[in-house]
C-alpha atoms as an extended CHARMM CRD file, in Angstrom:
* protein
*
       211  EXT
         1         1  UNK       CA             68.8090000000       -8.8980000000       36.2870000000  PROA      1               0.0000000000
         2         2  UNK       CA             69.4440000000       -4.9330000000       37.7620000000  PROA      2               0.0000000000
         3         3  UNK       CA             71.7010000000       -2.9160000000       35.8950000000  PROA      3               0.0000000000
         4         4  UNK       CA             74.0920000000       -1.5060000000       37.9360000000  PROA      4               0.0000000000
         5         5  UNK       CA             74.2770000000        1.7330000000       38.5020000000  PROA      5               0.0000000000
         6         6  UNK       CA             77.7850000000        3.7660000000       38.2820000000  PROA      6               0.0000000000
         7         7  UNK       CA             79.1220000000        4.8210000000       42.2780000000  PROA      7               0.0000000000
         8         8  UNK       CA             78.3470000000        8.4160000000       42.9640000000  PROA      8               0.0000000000
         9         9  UNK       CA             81.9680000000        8.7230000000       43.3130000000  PROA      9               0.0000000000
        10        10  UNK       CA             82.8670000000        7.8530000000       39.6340000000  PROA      10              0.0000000000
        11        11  UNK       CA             80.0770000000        9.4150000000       38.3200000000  PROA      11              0.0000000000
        12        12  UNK       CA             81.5290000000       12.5780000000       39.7330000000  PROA      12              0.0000000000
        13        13  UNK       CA             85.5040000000       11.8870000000       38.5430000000  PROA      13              0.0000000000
        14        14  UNK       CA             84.0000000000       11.6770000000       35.0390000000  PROA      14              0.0000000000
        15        15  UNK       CA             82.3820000000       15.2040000000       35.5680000000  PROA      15              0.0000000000
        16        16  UNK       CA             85.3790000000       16.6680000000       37.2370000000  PROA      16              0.0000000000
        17        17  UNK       CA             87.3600000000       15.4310000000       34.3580000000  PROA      17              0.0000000000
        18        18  UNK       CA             85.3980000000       16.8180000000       31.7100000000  PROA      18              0.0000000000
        19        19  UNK       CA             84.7960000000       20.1980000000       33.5960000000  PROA      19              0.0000000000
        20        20  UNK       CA             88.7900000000       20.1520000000       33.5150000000  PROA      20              0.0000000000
        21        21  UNK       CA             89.0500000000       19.3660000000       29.8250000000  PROA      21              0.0000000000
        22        22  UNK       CA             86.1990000000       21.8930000000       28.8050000000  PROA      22              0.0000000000
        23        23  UNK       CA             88.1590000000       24.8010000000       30.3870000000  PROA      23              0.0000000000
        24        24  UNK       CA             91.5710000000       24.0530000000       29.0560000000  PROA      24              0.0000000000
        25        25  UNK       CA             89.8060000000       23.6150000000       25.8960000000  PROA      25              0.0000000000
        26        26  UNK       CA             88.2610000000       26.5740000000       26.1230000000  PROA      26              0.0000000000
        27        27  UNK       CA             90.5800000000       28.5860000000       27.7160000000  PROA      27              0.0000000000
        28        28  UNK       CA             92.8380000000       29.8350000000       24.3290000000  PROA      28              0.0000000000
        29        29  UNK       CA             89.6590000000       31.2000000000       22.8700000000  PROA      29              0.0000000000
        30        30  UNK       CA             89.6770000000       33.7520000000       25.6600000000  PROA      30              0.0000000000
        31        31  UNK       CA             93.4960000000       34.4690000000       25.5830000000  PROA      31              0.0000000000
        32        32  UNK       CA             94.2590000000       31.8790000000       28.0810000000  PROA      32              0.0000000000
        33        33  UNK       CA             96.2010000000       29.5310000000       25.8580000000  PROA      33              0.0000000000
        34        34  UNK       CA             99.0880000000       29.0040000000       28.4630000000  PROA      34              0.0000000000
        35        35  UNK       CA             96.5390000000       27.5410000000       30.6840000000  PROA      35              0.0000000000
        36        36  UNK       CA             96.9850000000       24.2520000000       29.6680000000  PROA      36              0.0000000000
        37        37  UNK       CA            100.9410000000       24.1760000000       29.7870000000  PROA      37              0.0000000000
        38        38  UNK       CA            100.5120000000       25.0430000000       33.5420000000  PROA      38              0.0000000000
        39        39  UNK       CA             98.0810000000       22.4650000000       34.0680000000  PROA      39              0.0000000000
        40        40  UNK       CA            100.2440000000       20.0920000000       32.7150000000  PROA      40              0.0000000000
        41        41  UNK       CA            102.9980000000       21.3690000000       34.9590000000  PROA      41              0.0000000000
        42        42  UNK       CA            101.3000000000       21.4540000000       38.2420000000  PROA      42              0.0000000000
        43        43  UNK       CA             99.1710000000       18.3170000000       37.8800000000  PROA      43              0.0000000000
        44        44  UNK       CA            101.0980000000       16.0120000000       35.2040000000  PROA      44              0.0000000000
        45        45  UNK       CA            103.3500000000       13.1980000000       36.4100000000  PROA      45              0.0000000000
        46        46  UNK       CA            106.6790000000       13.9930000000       35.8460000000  PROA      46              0.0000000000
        47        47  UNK       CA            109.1400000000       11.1990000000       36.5430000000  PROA      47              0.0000000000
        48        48  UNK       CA            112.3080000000       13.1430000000       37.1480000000  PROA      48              0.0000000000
        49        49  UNK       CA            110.4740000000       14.4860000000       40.5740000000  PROA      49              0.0000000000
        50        50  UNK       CA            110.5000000000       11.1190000000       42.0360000000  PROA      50              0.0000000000
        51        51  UNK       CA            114.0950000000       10.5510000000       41.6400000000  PROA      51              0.0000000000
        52        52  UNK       CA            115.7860000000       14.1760000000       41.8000000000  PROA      52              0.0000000000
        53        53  UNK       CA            112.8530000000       15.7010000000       43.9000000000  PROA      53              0.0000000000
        54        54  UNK       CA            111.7930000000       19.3910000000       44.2900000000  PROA      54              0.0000000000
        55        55  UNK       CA            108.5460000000       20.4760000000       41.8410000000  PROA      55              0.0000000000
        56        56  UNK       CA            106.8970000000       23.6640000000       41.4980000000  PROA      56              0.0000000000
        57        57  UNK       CA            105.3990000000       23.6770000000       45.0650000000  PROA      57              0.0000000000
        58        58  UNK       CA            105.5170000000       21.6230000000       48.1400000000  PROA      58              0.0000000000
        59        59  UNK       CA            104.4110000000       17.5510000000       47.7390000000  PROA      59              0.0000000000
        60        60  UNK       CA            104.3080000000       17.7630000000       43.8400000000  PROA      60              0.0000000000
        61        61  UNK       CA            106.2710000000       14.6570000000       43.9810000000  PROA      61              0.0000000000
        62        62  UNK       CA            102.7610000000       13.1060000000       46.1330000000  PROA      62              0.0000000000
        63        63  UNK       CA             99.9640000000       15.2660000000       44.6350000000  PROA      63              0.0000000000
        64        64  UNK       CA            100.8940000000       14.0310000000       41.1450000000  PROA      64              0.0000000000
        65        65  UNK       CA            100.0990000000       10.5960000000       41.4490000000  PROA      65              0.0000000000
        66        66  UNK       CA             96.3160000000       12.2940000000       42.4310000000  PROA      66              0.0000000000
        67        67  UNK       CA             95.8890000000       15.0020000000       39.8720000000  PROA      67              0.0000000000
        68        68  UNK       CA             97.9160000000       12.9140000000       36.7020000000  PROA      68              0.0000000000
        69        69  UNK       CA             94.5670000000       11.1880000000       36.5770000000  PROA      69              0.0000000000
        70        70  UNK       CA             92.2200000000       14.4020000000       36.1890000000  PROA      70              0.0000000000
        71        71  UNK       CA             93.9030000000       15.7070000000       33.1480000000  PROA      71              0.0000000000
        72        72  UNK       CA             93.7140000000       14.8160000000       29.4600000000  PROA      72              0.0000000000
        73        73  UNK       CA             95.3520000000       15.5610000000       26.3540000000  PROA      73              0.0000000000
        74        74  UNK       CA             92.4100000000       16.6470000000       24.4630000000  PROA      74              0.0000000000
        75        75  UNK       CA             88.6410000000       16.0760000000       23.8460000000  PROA      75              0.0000000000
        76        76  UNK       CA             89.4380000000       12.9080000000       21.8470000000  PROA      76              0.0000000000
        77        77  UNK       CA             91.2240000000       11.4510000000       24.5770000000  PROA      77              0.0000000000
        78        78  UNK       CA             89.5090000000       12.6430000000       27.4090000000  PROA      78              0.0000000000
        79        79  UNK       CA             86.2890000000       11.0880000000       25.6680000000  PROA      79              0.0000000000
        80        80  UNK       CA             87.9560000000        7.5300000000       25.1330000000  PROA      80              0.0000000000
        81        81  UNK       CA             88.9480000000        7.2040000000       28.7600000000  PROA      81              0.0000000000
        82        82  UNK       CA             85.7460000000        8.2320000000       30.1000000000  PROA      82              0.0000000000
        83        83  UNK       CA             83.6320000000        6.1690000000       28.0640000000  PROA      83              0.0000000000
        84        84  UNK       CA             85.9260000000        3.0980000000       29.1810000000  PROA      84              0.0000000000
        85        85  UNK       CA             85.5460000000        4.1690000000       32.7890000000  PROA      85              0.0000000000
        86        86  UNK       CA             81.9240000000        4.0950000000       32.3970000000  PROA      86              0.0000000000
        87        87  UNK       CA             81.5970000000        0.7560000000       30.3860000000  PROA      87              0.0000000000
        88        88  UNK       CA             84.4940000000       -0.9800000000       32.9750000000  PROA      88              0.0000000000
        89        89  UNK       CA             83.0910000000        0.9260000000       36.2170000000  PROA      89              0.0000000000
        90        90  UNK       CA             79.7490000000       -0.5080000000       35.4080000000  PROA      90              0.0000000000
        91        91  UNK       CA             81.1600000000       -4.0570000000       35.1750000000  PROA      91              0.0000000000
        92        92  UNK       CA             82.8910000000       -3.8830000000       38.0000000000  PROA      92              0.0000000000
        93        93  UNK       CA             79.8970000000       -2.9830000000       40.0180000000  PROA      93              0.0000000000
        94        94  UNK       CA             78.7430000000       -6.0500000000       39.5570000000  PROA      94              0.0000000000
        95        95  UNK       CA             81.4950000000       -7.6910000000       41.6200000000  PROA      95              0.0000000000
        96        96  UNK       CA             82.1820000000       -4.9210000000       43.8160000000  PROA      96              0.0000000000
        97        97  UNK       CA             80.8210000000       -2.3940000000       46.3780000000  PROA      97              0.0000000000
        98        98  UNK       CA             81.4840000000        1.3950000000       45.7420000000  PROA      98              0.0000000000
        99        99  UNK       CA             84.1440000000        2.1130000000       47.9340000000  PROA      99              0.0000000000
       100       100  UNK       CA             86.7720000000       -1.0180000000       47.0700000000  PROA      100             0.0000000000
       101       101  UNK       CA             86.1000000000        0.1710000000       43.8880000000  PROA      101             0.0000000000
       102       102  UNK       CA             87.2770000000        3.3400000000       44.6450000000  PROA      102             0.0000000000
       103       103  UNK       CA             90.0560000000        1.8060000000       46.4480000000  PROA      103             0.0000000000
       104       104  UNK       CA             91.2980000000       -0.5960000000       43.1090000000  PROA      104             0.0000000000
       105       105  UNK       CA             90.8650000000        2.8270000000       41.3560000000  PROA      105             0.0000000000
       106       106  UNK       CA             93.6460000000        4.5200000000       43.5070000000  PROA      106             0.0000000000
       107       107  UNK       CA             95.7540000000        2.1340000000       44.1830000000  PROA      107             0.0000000000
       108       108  UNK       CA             95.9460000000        1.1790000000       40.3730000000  PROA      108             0.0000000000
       109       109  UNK       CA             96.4070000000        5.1250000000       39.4920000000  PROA      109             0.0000000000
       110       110  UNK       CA             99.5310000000        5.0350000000       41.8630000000  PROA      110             0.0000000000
       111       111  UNK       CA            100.5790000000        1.6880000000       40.8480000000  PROA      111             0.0000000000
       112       112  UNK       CA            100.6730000000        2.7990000000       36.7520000000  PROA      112             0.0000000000
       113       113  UNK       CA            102.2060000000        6.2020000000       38.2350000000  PROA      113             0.0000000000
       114       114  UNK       CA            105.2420000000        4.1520000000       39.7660000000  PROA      114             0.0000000000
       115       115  UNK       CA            106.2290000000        1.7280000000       36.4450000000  PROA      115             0.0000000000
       116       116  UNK       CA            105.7180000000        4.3980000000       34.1650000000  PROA      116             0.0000000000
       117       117  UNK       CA            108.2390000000        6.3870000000       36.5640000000  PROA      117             0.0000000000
       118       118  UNK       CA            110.7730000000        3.1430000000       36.2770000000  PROA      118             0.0000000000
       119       119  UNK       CA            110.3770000000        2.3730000000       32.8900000000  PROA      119             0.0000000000
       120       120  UNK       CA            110.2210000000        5.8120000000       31.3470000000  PROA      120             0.0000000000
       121       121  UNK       CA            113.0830000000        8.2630000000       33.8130000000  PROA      121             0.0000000000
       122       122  UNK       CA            113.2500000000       10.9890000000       30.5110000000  PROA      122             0.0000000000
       123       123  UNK       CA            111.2430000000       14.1540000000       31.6200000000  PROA      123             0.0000000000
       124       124  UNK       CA            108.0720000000       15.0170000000       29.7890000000  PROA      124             0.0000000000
       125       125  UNK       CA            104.3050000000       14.7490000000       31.4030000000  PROA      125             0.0000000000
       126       126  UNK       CA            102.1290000000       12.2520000000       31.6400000000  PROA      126             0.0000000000
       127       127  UNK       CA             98.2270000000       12.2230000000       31.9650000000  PROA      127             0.0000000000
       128       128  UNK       CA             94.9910000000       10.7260000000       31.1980000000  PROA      128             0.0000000000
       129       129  UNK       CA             93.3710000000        8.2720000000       33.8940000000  PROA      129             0.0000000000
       130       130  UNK       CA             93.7620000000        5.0270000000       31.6900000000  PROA      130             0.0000000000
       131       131  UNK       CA             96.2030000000        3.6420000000       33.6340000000  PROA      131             0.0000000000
       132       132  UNK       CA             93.5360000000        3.4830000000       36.6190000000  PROA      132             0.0000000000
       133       133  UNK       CA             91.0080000000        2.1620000000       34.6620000000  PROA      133             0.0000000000
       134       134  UNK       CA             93.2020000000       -0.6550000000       33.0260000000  PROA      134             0.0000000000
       135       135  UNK       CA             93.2520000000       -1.2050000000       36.6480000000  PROA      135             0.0000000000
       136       136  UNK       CA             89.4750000000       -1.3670000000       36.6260000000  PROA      136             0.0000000000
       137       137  UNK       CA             89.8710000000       -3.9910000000       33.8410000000  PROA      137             0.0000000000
       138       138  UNK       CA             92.2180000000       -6.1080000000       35.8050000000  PROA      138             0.0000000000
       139       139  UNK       CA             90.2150000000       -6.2440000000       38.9000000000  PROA      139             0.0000000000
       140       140  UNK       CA             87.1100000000       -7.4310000000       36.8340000000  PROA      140             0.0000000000
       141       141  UNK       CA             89.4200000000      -10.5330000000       35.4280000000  PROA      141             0.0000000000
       142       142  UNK       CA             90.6590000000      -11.0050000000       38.7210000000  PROA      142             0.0000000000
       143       143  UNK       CA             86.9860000000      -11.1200000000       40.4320000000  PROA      143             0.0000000000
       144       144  UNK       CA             85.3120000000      -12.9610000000       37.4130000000  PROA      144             0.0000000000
       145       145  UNK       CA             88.0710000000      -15.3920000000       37.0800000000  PROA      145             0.0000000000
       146       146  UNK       CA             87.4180000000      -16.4140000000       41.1800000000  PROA      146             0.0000000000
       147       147  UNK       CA             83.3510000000      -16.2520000000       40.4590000000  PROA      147             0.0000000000
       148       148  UNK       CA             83.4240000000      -18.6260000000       37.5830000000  PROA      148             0.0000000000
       149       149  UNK       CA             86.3290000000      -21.0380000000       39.6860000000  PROA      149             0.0000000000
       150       150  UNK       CA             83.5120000000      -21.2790000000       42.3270000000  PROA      150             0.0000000000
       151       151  UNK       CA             81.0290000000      -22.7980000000       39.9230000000  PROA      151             0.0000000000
       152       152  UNK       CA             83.3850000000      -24.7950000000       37.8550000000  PROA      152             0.0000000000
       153       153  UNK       CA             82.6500000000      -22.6220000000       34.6680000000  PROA      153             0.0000000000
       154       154  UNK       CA             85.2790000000      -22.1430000000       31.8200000000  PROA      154             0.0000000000
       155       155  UNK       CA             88.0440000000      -19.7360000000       32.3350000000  PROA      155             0.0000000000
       156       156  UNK       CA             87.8980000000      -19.3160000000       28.4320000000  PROA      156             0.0000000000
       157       157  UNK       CA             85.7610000000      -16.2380000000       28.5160000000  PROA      157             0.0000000000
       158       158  UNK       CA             88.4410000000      -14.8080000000       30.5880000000  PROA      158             0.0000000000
       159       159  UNK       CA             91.5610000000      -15.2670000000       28.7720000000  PROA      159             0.0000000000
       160       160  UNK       CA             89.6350000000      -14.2980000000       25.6540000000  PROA      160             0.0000000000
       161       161  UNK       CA             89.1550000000      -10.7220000000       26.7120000000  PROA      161             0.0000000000
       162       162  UNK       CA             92.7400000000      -10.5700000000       28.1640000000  PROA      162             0.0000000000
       163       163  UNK       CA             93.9640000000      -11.6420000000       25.0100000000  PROA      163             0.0000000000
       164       164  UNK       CA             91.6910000000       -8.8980000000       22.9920000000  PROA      164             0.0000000000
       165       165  UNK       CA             92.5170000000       -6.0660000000       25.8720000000  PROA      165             0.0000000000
       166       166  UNK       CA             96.2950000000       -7.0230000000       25.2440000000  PROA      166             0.0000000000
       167       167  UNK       CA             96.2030000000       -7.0380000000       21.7420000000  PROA      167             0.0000000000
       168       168  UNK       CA             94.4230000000       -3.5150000000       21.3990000000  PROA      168             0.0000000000
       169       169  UNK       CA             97.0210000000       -2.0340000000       23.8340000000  PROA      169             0.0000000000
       170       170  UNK       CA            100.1200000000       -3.2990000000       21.7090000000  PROA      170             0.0000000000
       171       171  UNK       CA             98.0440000000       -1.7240000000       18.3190000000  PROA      171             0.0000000000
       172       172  UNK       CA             97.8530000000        1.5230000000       20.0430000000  PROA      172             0.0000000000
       173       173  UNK       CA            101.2180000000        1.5990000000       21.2070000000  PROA      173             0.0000000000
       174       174  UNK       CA            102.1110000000        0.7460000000       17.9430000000  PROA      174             0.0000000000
       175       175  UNK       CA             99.8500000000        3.3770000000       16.1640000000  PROA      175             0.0000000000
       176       176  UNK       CA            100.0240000000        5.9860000000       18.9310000000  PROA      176             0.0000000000
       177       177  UNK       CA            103.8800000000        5.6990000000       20.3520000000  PROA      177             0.0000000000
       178       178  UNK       CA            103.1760000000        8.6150000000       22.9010000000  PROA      178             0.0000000000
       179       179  UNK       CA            100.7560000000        6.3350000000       24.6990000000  PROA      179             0.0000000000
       180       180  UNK       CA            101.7380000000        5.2090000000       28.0670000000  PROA      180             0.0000000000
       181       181  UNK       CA            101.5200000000        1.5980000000       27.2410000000  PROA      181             0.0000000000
       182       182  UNK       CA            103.9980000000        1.5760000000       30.9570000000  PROA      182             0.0000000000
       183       183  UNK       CA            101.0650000000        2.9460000000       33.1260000000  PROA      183             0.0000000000
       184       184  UNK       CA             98.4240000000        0.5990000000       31.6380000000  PROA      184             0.0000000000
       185       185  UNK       CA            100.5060000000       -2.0000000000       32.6210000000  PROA      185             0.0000000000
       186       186  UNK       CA            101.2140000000       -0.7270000000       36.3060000000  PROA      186             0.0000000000
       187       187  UNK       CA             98.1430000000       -0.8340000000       36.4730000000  PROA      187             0.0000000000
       188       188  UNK       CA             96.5910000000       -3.3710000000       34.9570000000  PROA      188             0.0000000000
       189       189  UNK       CA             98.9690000000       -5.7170000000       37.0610000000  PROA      189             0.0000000000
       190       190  UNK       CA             97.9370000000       -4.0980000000       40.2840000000  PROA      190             0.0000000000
       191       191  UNK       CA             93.9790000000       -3.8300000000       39.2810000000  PROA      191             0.0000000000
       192       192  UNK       CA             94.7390000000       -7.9230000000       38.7900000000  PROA      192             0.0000000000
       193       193  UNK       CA             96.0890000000       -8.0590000000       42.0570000000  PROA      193             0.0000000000
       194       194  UNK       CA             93.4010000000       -6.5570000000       44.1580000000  PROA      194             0.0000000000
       195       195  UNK       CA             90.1950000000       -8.6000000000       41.6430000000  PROA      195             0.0000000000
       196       196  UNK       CA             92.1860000000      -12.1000000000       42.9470000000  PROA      196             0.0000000000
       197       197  UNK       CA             92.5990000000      -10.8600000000       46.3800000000  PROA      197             0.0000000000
       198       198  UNK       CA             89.0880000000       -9.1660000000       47.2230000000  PROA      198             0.0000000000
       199       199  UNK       CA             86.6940000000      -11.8770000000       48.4410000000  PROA      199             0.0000000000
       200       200  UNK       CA             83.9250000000      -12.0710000000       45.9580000000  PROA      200             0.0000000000
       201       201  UNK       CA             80.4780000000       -9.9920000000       47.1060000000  PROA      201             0.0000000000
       202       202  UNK       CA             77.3100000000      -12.1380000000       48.9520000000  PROA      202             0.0000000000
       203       203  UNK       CA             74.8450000000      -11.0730000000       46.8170000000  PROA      203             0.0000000000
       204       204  UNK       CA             75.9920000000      -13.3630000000       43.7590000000  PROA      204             0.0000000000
       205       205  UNK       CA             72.3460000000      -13.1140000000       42.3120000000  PROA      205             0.0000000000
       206       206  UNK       CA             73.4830000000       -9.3530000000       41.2110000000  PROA      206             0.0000000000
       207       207  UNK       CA             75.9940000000      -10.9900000000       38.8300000000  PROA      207             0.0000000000
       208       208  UNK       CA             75.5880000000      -12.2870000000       35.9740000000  PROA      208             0.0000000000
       209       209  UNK       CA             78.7650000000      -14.7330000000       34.0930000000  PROA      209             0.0000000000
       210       210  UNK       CA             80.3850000000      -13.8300000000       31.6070000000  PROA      210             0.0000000000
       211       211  UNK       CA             80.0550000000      -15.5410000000       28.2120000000  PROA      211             0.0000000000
């Protein structure tokens, strides 16, 4: 059985985002603190932009639902998303080429962008890429639920790690109230979409069930 590898692509998202991180982090020892703020202002998702418009430049209202992803609100949550990337991404791979990978990865990112925008109007930032990679999560159920309906396996398996990936999300909501349980959901739902939608890959012998 190969391993698979992580795309190029996310490899290099993970090191973007931690090149991001490292400077903000960085940046107050050199008398820089307010570097963060204005990251947070220029690439954050801000839901009042959507509905009253304007921003700080021209297209903030589009960029955001790009660059919302790339920041983080620290080292301990920069290092929990990227880890999940990584363990999800790899996963994924199994089921899918590089680019619709990519392509559930954007799609999800706008897709958590949007509910968090309609469930949560009050200004205030949001960042971190988890919403995109809960989308990750839902196109793996999507694409193993349709590989083990083809061979007449359980669905178990399945409904077992929805159940455990819906349970940890309510804890940290519950634990951590300034998560934004609304964006995992965008885009977990849309992530789900795309797994039951994109026909499976030829070279099944690359995949190996889940138990």
């Amino acid at each position: 059985m190969i391993r698979p590898r992580l795309p190029f692509w996310m490899t290099s998202l993970i090191l973007l985002c931690c090149l991001i991180e490292a400077v903000l982090s960085l940046a107050p020892m050199f008398g820089y603190g307010v570097l963060r703020p204005m990251a947070n202002m220029t690439g954050g998702f801000w839901s009042p932009l959507l509905s009253r418009g304007g921003g700080l430049y021209p297209g903030q209202p589009l960029l955001m639902f790009l660059t919302y992803g790339l920041l983080h609100g620290g080292l301990m949550h920069l290092a929990m998303n990227m880890i999940s990337l990584a363990a999800v991404g790899r996963e994924l791979a199994r089921f899918m080429r590089p680019w619709p990978l990519f392509v559930v990865y954007l799609v999800s990112q706008i897709a958590a962008g949007l509910l968090f925008a309609l469930m949560s109007p009050a200004p205030g930032p949001m960042v971190g890429a988890s919403g995109a990679i809960f989308g990750l999560a839902g196109a793996l159920f999507g694409q193993a639920i349709k590989w083990r309906r083809v061979r007449g396996m359980s669905m178990w398996p399945i409904w077992r790690a929805v159940l455990i990936v819906g349970g940890l999300n309510i804890a940290l909501t519950l634990l951590v109230p300034q998560i934004a349980w609304q964006a995992h959901l965008g885009g977990i739902i849309a992530g789900f979409a795309l797994g039951l939608l994109w026909p499976l890959r030829r070279d099944r012998h690359r995949v190996e069930a889940l138990r």
